[in-house]
Backbone as ProteinMPNN parsed JSONL, in Angstrom:
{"seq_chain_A": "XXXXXXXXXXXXXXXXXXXXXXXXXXXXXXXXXXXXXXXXXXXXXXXXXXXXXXXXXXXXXXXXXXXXX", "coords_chain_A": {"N_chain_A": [[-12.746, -8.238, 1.547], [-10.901, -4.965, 1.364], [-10.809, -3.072, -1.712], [-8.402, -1.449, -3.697], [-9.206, 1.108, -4.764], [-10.821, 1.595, -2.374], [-9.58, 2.315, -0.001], [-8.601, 4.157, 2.461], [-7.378, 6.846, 4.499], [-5.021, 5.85, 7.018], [-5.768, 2.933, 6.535], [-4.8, -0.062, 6.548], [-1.875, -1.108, 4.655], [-0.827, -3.97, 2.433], [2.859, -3.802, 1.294], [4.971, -4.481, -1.245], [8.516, -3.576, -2.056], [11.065, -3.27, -3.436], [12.11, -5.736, -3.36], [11.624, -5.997, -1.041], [9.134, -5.913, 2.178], [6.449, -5.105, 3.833], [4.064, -3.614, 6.245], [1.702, -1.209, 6.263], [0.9, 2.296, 6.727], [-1.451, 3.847, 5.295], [-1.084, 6.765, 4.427], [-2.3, 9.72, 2.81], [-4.457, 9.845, 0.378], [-5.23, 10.546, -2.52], [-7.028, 11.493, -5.831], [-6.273, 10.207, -7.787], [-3.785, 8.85, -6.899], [-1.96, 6.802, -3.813], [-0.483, 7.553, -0.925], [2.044, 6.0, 0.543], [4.213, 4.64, 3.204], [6.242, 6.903, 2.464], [6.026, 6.409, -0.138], [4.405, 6.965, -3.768], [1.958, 5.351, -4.904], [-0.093, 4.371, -7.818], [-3.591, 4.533, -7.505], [-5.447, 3.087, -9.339], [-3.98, 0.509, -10.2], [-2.197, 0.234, -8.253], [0.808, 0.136, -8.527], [4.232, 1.082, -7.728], [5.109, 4.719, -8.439], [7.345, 6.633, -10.434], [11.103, 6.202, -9.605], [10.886, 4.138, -7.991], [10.14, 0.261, -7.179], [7.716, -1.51, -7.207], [4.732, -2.742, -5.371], [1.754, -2.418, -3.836], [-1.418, -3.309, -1.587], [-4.165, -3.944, 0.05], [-3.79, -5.239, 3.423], [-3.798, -8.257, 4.781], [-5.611, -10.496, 6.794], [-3.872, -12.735, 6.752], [-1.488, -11.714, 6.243], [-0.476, -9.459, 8.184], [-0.714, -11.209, 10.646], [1.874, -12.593, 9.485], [4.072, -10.444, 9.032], [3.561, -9.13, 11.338], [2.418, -6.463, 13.51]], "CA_chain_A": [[-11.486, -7.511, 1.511], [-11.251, -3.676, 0.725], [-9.955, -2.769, -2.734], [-7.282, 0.275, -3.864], [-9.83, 2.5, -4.878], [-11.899, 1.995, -1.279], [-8.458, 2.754, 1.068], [-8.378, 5.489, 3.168], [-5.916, 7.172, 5.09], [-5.396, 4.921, 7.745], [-6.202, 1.433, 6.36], [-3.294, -1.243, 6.805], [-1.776, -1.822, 3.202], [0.74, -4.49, 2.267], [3.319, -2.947, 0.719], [6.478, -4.831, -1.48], [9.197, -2.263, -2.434], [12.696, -3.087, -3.747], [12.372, -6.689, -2.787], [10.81, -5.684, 1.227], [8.013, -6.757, 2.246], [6.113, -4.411, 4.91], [3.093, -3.689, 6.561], [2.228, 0.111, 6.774], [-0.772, 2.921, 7.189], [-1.938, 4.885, 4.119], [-0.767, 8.588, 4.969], [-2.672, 10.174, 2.015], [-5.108, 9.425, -0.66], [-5.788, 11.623, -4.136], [-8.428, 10.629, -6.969], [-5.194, 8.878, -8.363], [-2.993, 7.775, -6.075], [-2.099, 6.603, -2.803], [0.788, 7.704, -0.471], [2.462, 5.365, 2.276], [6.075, 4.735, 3.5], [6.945, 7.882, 1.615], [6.462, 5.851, -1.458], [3.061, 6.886, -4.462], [1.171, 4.291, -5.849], [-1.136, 4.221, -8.541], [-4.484, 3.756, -7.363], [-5.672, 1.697, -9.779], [-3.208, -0.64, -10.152], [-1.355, -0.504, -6.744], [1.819, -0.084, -8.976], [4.455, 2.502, -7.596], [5.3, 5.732, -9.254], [8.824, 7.226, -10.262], [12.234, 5.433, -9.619], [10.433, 3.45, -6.829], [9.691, -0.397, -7.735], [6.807, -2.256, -5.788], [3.309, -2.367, -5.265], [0.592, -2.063, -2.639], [-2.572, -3.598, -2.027], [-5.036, -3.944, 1.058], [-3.346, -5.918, 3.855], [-4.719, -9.389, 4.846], [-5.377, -11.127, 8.255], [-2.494, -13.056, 7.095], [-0.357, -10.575, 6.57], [-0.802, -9.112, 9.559], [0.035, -12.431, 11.043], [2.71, -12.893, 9.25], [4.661, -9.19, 9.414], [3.214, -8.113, 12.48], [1.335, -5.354, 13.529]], "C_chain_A": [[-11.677, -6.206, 0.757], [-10.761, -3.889, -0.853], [-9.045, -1.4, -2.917], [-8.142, 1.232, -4.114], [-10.48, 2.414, -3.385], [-10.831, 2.476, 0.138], [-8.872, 4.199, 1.316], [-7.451, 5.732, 3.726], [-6.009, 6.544, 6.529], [-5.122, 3.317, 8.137], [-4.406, 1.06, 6.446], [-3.07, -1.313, 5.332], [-0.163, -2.696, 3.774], [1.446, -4.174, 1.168], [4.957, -3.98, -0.035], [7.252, -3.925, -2.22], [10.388, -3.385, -2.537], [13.257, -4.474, -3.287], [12.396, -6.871, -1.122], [9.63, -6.255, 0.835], [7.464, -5.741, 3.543], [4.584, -4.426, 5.521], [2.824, -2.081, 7.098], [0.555, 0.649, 6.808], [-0.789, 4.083, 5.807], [-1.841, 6.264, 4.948], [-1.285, 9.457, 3.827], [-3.364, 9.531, 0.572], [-5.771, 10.819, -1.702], [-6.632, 10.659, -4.626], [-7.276, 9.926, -7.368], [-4.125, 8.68, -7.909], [-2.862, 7.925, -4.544], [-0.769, 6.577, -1.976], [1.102, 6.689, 1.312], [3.621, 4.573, 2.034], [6.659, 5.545, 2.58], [6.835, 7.385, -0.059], [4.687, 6.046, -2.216], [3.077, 5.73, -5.238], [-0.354, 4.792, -6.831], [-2.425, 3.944, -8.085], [-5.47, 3.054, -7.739], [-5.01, 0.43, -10.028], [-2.423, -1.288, -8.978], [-0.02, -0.678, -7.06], [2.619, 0.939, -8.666], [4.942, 3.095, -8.686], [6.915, 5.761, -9.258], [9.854, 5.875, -10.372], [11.735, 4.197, -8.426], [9.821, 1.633, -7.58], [8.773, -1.316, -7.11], [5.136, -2.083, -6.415], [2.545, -2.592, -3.945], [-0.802, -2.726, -2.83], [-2.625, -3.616, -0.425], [-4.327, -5.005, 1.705], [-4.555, -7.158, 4.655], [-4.235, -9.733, 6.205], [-4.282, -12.29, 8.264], [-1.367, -12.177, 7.162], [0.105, -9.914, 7.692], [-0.139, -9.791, 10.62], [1.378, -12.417, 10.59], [3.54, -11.873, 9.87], [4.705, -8.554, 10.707], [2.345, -6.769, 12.766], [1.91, -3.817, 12.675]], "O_chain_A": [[-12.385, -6.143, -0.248], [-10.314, -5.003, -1.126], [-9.158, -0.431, -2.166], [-7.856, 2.34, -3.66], [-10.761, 3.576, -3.09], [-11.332, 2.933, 1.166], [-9.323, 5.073, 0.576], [-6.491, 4.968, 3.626], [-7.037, 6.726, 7.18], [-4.673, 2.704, 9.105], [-3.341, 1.676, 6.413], [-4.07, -1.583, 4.667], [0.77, -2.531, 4.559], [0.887, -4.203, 0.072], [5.935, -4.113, 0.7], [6.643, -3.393, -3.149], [10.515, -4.272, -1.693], [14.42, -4.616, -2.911], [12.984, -7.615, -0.338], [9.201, -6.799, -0.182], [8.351, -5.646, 4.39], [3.909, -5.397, 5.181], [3.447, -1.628, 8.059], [-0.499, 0.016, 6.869], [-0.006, 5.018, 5.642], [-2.495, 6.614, 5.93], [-0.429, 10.338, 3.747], [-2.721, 8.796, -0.177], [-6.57, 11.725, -1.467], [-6.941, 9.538, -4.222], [-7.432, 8.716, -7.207], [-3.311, 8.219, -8.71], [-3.417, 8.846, -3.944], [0.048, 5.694, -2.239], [0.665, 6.702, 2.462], [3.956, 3.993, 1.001], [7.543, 5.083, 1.859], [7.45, 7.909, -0.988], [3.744, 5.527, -1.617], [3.931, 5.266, -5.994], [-1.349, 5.414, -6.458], [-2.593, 2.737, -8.257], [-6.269, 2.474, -7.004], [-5.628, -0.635, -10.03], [-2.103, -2.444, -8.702], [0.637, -1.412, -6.321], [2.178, 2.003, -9.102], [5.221, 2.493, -9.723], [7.642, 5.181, -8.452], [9.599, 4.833, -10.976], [12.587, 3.351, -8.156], [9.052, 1.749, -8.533], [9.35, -2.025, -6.285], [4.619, -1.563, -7.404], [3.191, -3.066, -3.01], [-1.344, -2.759, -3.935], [-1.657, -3.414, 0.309], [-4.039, -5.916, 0.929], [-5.731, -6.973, 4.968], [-3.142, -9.514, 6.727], [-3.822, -12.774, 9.298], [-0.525, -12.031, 8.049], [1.3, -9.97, 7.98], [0.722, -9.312, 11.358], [2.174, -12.18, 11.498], [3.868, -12.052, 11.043], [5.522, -7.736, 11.131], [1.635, -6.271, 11.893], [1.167, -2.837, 12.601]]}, "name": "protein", "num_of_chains": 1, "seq": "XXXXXXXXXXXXXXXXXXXXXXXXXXXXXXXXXXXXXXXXXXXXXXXXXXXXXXXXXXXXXXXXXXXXX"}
């Protein structure tokens, strides 16, 4: 399984926000953080930034399953 620092723009992350649950595509990566569904994350921790409450990590062949494509 990848980790947060090895994402690219692209990769599938799973994403929980505000009590959601999603399945989305990394739209931007900096040396420290990582942008997708409009929402930055930390990319070491995978913790978001700002008024935003959630986190992010590398999505799994369950996930996938589960959420959908």
């Amino acid at each position: 399984m990848k980790e947060l620092e090895d994402l690219k723009v692209g990769d599938k992350v799973f994403i929980r926000a505000n009590e959601h649950e999603k399945l989305c595509t990394v739209e931007r990566v900096t040396k420290i953080y990582i942008y997708a569904n409009g929402i930055r994350f930390h990319r070491i921790s995978g913790w978001a930034t700002g008024s935003n409450i959630g986190f992010i990590r590398p999505a799994t062949d369950k996930d996938i399953i589960r959420l959908g494509n």
